[in-house]
N, CA, C and O atoms as a MOPAC input file, in Angstrom:
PM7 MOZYME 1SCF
protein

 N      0.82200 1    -1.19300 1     0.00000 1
 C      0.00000 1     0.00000 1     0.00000 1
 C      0.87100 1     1.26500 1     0.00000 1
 O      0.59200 1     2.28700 1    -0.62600 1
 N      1.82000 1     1.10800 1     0.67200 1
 C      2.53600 1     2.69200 1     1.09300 1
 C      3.74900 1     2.92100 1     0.12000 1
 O      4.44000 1     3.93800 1     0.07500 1
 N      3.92700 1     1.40900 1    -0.91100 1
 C      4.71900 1     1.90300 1    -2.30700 1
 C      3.47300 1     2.15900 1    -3.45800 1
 O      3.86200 1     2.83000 1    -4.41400 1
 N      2.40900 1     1.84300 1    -3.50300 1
 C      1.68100 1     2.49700 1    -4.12700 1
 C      1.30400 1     3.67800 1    -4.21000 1
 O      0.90600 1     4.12400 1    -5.28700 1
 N      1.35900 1     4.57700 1    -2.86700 1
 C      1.09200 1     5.71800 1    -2.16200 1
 C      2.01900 1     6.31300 1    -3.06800 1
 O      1.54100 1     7.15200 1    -3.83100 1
 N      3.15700 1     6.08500 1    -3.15200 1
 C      4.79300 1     6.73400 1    -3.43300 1
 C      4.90800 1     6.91800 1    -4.77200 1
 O      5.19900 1     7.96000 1    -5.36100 1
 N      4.54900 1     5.33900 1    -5.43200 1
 C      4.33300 1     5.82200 1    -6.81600 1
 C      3.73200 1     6.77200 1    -7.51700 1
 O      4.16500 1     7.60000 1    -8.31800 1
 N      2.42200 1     6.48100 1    -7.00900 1
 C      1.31800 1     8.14900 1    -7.63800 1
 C      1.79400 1     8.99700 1    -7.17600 1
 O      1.72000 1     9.95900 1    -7.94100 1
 N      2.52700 1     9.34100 1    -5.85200 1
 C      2.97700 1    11.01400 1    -5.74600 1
 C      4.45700 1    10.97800 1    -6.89300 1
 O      4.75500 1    11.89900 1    -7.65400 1
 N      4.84300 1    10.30800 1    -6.81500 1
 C      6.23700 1    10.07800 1    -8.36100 1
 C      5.71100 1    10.30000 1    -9.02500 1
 O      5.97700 1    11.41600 1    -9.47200 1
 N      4.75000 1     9.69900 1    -9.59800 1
 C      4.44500 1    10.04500 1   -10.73200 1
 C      3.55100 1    11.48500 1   -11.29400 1
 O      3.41600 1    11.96000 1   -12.42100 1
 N      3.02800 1    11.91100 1    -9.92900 1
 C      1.96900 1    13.26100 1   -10.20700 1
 C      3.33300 1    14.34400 1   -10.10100 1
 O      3.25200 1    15.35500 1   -10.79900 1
 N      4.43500 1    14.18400 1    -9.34900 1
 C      5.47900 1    15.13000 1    -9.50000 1
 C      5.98600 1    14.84900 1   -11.08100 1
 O      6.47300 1    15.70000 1   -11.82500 1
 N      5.87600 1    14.20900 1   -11.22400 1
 C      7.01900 1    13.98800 1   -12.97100 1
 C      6.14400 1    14.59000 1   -14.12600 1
 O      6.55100 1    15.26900 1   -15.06900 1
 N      5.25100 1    14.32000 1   -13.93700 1
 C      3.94900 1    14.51200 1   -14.51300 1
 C      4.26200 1    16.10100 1   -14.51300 1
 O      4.66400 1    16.58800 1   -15.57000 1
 N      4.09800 1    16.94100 1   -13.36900 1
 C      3.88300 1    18.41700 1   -12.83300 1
 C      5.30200 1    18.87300 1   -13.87400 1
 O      5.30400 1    19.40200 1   -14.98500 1
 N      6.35400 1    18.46000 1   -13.06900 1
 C      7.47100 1    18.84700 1   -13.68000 1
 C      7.86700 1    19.16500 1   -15.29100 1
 O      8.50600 1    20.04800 1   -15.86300 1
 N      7.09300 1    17.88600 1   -15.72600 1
 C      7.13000 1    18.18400 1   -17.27300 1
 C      6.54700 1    19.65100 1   -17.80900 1
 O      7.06500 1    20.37000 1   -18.66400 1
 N      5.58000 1    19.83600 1   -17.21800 1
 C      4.90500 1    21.53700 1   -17.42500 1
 C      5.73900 1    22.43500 1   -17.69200 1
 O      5.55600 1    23.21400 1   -18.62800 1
 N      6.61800 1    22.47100 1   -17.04500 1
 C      7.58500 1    23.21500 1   -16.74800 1
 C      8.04000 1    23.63100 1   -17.51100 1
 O      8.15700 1    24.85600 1   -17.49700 1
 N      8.50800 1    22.95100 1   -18.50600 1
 C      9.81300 1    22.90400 1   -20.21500 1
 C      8.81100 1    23.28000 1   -20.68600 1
 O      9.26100 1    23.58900 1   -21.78900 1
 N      7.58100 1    23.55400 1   -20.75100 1
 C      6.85200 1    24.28300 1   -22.00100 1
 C      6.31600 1    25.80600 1   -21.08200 1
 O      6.18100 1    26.04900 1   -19.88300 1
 N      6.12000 1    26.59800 1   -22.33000 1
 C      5.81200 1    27.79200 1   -21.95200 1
 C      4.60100 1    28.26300 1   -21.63200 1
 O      3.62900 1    28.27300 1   -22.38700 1
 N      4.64800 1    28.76900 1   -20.20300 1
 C      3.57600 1    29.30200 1   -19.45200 1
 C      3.27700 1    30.73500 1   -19.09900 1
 O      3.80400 1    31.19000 1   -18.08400 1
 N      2.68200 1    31.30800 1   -19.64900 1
 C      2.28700 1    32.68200 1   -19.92500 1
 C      0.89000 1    32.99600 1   -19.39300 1
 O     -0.14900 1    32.46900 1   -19.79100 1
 N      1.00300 1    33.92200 1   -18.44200 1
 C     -0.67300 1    34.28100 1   -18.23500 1
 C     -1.38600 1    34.98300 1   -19.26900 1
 O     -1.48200 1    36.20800 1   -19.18700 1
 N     -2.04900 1    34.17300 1   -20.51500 1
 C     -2.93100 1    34.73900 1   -21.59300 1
 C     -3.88300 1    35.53600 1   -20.92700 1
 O     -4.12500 1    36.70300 1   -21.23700 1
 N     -4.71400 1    34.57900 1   -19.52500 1
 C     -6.16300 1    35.24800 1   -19.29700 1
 C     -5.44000 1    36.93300 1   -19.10300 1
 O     -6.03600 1    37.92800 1   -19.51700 1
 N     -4.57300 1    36.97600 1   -18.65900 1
 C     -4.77000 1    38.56700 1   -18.03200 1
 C     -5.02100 1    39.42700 1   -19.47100 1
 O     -5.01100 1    40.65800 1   -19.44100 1
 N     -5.20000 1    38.83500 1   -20.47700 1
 C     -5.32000 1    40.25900 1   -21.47300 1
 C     -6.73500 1    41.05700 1   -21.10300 1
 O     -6.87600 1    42.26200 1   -21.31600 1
 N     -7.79200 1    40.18300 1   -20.49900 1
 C     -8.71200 1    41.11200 1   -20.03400 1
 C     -8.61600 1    41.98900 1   -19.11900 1
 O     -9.51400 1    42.75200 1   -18.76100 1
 N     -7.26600 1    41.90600 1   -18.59500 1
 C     -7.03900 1    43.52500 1   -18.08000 1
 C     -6.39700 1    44.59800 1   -18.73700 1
 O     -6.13200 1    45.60900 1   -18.08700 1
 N     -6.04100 1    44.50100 1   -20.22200 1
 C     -5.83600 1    45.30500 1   -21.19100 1
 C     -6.75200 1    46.17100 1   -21.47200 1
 O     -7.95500 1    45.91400 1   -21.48900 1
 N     -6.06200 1    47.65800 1   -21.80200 1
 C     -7.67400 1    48.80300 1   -21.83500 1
 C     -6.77200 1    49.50800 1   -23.24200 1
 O     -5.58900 1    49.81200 1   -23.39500 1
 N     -7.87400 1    49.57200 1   -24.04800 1
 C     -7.30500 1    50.73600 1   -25.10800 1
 C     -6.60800 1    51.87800 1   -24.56400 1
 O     -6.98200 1    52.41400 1   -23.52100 1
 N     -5.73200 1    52.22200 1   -25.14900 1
 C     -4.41300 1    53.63000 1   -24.64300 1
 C     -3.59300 1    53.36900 1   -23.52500 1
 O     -3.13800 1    54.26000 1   -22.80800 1
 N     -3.39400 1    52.14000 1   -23.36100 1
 C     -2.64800 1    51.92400 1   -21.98400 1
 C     -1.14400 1    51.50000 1   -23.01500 1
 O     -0.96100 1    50.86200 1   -24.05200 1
 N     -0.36800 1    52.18300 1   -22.14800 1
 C      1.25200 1    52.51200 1   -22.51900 1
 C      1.91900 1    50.90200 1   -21.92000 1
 O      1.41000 1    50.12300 1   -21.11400 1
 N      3.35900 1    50.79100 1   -22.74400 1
 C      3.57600 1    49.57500 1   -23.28800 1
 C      4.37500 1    49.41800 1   -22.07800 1
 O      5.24000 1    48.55700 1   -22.23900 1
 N      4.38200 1    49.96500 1   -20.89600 1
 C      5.27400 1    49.68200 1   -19.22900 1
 C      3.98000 1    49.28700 1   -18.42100 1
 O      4.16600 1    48.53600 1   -17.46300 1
 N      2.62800 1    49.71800 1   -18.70100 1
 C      1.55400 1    49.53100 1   -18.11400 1
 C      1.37300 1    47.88600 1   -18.82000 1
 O      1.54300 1    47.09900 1   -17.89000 1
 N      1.22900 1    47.49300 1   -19.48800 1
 C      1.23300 1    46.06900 1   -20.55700 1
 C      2.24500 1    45.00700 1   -19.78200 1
 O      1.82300 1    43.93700 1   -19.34300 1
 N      3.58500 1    45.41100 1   -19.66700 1
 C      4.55800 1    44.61000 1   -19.24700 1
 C      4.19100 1    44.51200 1   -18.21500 1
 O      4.21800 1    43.31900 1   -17.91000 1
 N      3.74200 1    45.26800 1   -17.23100 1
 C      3.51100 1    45.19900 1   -15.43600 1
 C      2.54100 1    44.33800 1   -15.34700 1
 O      2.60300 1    43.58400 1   -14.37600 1
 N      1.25000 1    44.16100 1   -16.39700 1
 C      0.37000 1    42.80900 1   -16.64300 1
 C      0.35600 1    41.78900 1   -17.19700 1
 O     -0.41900 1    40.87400 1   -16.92000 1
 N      1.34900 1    41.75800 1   -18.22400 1
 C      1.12400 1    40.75800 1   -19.02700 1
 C      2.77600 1    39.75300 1   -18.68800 1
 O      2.98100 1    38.55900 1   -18.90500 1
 N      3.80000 1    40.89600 1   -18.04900 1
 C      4.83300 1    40.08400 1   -18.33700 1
 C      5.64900 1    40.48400 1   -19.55000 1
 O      5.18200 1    41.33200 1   -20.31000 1
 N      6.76000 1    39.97200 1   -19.77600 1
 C      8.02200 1    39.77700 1   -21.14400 1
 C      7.15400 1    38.81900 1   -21.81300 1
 O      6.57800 1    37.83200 1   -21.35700 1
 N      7.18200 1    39.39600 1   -23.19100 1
 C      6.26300 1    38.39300 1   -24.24200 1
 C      7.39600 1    37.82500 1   -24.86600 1
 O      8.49400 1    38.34900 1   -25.05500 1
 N      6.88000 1    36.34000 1   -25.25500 1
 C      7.50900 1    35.21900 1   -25.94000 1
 C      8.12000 1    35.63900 1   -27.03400 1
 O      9.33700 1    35.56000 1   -27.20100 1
 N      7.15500 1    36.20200 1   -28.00700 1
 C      7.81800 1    37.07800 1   -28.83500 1
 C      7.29700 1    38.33400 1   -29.05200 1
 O      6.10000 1    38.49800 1   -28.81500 1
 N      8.18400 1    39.55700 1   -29.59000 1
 C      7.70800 1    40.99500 1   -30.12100 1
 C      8.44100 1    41.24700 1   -31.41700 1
 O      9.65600 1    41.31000 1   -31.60100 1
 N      7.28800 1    41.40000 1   -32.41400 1
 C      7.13100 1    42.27000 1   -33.49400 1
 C      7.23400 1    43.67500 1   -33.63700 1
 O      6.78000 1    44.16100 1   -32.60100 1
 N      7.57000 1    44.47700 1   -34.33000 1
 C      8.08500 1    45.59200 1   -34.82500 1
 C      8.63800 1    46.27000 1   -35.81900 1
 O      9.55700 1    45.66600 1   -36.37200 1
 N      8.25900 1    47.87000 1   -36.44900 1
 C      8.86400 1    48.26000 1   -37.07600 1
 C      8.44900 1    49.86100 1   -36.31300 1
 O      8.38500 1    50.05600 1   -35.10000 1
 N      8.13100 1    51.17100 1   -37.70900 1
 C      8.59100 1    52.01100 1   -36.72900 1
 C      7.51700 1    52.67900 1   -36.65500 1
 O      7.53100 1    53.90700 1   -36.57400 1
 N      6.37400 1    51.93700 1   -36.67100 1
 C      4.36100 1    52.51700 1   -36.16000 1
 C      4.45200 1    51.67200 1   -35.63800 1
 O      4.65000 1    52.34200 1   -34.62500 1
 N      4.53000 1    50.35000 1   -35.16100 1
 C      3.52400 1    49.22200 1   -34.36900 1
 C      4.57200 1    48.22000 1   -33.99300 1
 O      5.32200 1    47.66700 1   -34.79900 1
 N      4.55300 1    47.97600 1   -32.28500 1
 C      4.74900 1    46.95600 1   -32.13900 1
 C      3.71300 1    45.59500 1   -31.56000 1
 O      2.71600 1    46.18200 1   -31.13900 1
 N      3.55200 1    44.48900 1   -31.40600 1
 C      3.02200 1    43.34400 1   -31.64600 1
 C      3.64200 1    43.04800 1   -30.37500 1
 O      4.80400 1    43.42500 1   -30.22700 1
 N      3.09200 1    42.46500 1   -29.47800 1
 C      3.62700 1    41.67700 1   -28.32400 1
 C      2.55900 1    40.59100 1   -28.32500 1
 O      1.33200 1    40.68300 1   -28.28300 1
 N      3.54100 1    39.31600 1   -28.39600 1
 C      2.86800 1    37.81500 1   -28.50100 1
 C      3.07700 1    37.28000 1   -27.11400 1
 O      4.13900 1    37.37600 1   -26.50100 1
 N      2.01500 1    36.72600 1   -26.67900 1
 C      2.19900 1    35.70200 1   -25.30200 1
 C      1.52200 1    34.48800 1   -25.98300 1
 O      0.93700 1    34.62500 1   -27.05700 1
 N      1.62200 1    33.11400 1   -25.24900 1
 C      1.30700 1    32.11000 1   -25.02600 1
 C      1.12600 1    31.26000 1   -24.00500 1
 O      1.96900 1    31.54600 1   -23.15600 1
 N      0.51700 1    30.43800 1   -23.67800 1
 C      0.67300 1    28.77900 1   -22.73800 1
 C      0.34500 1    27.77200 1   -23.61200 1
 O     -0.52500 1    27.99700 1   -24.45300 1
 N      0.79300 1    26.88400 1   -23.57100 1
 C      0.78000 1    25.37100 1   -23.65700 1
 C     -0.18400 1    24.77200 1   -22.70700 1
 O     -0.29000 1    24.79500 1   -21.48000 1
 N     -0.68400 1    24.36400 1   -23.42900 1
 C     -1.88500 1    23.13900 1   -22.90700 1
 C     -1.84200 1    21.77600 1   -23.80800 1
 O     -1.22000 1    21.70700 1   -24.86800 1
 N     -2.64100 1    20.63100 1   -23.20200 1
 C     -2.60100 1    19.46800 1   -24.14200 1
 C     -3.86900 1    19.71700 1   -25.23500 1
 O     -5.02200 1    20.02900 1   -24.93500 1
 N     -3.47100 1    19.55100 1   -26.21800 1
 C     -3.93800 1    19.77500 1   -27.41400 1
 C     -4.48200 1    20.68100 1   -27.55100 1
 O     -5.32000 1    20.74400 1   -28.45000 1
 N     -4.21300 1    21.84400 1   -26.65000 1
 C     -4.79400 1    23.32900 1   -27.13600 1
 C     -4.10900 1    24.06200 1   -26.80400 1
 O     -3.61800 1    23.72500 1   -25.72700 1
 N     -3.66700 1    25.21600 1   -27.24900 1
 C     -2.47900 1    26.02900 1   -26.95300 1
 C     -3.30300 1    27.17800 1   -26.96900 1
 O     -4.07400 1    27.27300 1   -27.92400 1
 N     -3.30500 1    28.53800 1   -25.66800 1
 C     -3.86700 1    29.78200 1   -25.49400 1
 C     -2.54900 1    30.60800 1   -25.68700 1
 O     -1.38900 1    30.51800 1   -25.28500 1
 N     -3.44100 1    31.65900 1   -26.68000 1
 C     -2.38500 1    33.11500 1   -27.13900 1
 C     -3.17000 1    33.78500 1   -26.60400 1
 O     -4.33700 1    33.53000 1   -26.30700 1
 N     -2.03100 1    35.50700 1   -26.30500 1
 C     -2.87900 1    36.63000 1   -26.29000 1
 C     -1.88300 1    37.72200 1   -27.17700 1
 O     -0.69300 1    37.83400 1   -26.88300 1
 N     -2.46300 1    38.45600 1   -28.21900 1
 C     -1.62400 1    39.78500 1   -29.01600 1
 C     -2.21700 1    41.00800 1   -28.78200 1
 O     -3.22400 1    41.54600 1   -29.24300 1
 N     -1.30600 1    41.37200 1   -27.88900 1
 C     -1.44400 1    43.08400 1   -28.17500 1
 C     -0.14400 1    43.86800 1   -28.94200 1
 O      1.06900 1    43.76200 1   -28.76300 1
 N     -0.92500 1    44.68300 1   -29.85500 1
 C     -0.83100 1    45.72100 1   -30.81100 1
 C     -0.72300 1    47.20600 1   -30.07000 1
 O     -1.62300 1    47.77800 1   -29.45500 1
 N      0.75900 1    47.70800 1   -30.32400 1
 C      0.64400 1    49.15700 1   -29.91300 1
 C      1.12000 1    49.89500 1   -31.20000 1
 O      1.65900 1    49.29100 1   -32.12700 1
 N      0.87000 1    51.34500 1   -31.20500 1
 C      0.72900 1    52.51300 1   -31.97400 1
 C      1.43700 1    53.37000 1   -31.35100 1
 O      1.02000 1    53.36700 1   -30.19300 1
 N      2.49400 1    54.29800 1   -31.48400 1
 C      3.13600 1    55.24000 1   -31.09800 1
 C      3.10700 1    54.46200 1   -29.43600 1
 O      2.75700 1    55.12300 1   -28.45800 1
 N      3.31700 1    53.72600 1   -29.37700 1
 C      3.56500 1    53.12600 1   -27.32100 1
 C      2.45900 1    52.89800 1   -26.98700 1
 O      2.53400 1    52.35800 1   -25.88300 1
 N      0.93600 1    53.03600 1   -27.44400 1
 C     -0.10300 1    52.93100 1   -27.08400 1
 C     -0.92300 1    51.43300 1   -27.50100 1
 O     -0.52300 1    50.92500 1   -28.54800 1
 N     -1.99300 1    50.72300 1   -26.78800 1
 C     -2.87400 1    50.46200 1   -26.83000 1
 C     -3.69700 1    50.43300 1   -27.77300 1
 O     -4.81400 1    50.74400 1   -27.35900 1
 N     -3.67700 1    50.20600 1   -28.84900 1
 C     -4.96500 1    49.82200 1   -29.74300 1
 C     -5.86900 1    48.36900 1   -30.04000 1
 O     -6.98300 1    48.29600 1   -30.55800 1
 N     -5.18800 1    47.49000 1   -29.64100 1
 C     -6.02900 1    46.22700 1   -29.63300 1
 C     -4.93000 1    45.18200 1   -29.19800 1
 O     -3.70800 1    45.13500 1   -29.33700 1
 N     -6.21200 1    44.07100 1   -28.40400 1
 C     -5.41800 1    43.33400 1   -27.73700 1
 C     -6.93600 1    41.97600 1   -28.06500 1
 O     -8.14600 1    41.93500 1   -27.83900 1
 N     -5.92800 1    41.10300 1   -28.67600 1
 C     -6.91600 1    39.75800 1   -28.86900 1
 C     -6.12000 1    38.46400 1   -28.31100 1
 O     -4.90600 1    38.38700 1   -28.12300 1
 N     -7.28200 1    37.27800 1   -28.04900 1
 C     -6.99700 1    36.09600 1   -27.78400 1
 C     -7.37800 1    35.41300 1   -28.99200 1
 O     -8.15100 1    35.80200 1   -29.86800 1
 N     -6.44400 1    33.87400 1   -28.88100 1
 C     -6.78800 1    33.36900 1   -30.12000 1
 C     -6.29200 1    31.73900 1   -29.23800 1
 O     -5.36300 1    31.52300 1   -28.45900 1
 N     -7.26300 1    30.91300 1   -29.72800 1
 C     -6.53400 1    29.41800 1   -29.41600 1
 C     -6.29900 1    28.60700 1   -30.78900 1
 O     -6.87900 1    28.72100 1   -31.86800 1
 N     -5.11200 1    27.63300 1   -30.33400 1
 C     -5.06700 1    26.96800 1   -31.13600 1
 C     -4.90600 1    25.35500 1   -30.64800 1
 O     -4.42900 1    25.09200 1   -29.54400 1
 N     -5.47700 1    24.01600 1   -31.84600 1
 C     -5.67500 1    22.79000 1   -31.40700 1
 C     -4.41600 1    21.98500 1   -31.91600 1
 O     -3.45200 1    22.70500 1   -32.17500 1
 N     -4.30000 1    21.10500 1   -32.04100 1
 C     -3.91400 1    19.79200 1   -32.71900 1
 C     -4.35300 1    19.80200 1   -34.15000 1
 O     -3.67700 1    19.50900 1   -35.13600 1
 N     -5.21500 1    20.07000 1   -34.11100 1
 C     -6.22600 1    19.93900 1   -35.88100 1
 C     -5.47400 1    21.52500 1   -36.44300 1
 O     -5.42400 1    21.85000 1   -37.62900 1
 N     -5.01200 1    22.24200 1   -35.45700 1
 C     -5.49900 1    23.55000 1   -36.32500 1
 C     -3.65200 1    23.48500 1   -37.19600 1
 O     -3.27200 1    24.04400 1   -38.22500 1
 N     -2.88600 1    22.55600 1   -36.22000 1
 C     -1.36600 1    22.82200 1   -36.76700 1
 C     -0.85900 1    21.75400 1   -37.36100 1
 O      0.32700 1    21.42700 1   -37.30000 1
 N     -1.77000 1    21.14100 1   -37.98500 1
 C     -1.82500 1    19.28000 1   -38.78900 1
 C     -1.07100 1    18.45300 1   -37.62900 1
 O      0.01300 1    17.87900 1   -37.73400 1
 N     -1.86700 1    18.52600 1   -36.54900 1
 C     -1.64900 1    17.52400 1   -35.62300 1
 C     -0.21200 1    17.72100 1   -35.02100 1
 O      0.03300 1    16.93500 1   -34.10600 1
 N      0.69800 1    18.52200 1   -35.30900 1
 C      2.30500 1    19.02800 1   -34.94600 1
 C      1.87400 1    19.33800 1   -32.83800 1
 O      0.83500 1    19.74900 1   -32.32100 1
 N      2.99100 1    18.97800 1   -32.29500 1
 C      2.86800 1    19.24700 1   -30.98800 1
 C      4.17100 1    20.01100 1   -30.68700 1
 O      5.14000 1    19.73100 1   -31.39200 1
 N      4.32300 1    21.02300 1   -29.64100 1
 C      5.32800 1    20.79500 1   -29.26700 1
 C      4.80100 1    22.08800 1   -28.41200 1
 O      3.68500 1    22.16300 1   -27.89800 1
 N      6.11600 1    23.38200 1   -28.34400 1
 C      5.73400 1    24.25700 1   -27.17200 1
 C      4.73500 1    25.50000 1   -27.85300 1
 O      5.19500 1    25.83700 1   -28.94400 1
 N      3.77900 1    26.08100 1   -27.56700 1
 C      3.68000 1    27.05700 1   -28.10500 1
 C      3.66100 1    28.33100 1   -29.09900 1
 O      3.04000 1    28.92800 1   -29.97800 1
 N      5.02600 1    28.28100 1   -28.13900 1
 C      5.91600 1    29.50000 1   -28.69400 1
 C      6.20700 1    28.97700 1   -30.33700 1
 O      6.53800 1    29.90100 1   -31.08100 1
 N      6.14100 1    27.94000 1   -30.82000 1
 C      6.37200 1    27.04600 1   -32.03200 1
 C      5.19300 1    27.55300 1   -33.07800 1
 O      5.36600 1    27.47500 1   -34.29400 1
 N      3.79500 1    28.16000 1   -32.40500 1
 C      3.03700 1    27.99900 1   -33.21600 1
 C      1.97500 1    29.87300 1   -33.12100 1
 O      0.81800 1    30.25900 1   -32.95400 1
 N      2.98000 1    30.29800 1   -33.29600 1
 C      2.77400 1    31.84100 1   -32.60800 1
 C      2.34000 1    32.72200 1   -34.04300 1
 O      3.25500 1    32.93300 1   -34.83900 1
 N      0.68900 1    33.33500 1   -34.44100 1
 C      0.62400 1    33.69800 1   -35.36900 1
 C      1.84900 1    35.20700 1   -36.03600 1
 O      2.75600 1    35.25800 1   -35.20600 1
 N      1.93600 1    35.59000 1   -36.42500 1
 C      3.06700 1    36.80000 1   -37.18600 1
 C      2.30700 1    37.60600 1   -37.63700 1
 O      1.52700 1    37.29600 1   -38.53800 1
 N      2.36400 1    38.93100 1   -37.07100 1
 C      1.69800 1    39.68600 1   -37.58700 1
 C      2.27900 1    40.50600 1   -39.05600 1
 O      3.42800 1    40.65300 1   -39.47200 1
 N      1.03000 1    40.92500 1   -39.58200 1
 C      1.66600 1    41.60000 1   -41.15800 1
 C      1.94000 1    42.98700 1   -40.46800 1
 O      0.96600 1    43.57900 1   -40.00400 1
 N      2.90400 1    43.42200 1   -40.38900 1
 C      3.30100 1    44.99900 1   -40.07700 1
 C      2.85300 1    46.05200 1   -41.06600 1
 O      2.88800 1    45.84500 1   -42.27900 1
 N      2.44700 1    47.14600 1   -40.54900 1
 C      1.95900 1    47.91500 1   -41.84100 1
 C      3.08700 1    48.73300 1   -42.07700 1
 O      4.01500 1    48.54000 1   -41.29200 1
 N      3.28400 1    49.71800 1   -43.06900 1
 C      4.76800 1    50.02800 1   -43.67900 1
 C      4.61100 1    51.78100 1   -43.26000 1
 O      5.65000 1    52.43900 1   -43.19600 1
 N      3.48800 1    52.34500 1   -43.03300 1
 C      3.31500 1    53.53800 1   -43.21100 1
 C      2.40800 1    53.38600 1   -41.29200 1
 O      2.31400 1    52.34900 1   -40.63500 1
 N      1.85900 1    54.91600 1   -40.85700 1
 C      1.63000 1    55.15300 1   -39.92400 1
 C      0.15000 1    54.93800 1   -40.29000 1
 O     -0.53500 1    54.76700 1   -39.28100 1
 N     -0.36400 1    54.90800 1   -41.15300 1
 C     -1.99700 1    54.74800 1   -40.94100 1
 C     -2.62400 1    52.95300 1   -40.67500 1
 O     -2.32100 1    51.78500 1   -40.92200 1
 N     -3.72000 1    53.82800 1   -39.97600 1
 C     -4.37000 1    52.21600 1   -39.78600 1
 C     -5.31700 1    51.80400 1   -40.79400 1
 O     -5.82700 1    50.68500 1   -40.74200 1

């Protein structure tokens, strides 16, 4: 009984641990994103994003987590340092022809626009 006990906690730690090596990003907080909020106000909620996009109107800040067979993003889009939109997006197993791995692997790219208008 009490190596059975031992095993399942072995195994729920190994299990836990594996989490770990993939990337964990708090997506939900983009609902505390507000239009015009400056890109030090963003980092203080959202964190260092996995990846950031840029040129010299817009930068793109990508987050992610890893989940099993569903992976949660969140992108916010700034304008001169500002706030203009901030979306969630998930993705499955089906949506990346069945490919697994971390996340950060499957992170949409935004098209940058070349000029200052939206």
């Amino acid at each position: 009984m009490k190596n059975k006990i031992l095993s399942t906690i072995s195994a729920a730690l190994i299990l836990a641990s594996c989490a770990n090596f993939y990337t964990q990003q708090p997506t939900e907080n983009i609902a505390l994103i507000e239009l015009g909020m400056n890109s030090k106000q963003v980092l203080d909620i959202m964190g260092v994003p996995e990846k950031t996009e840029f040129n010299d109107y817009r930068r793109v800040l990508h987050y992610c987590s890893t989940g099993y067979n569903i992976d949660k993003f969140a992108k916010i889009i700034l304008v001169s340092g500002k706030v203009i939109t901030a979306k969630n997006y998930t993705l499955t197993t089906k949506d990346v022809n069945e490919d697994t791995g971390d996340c950060s692997d499957f992170i949409k790219s935004e098209t940058l626009m070349t000029s200052p208008e939206l």
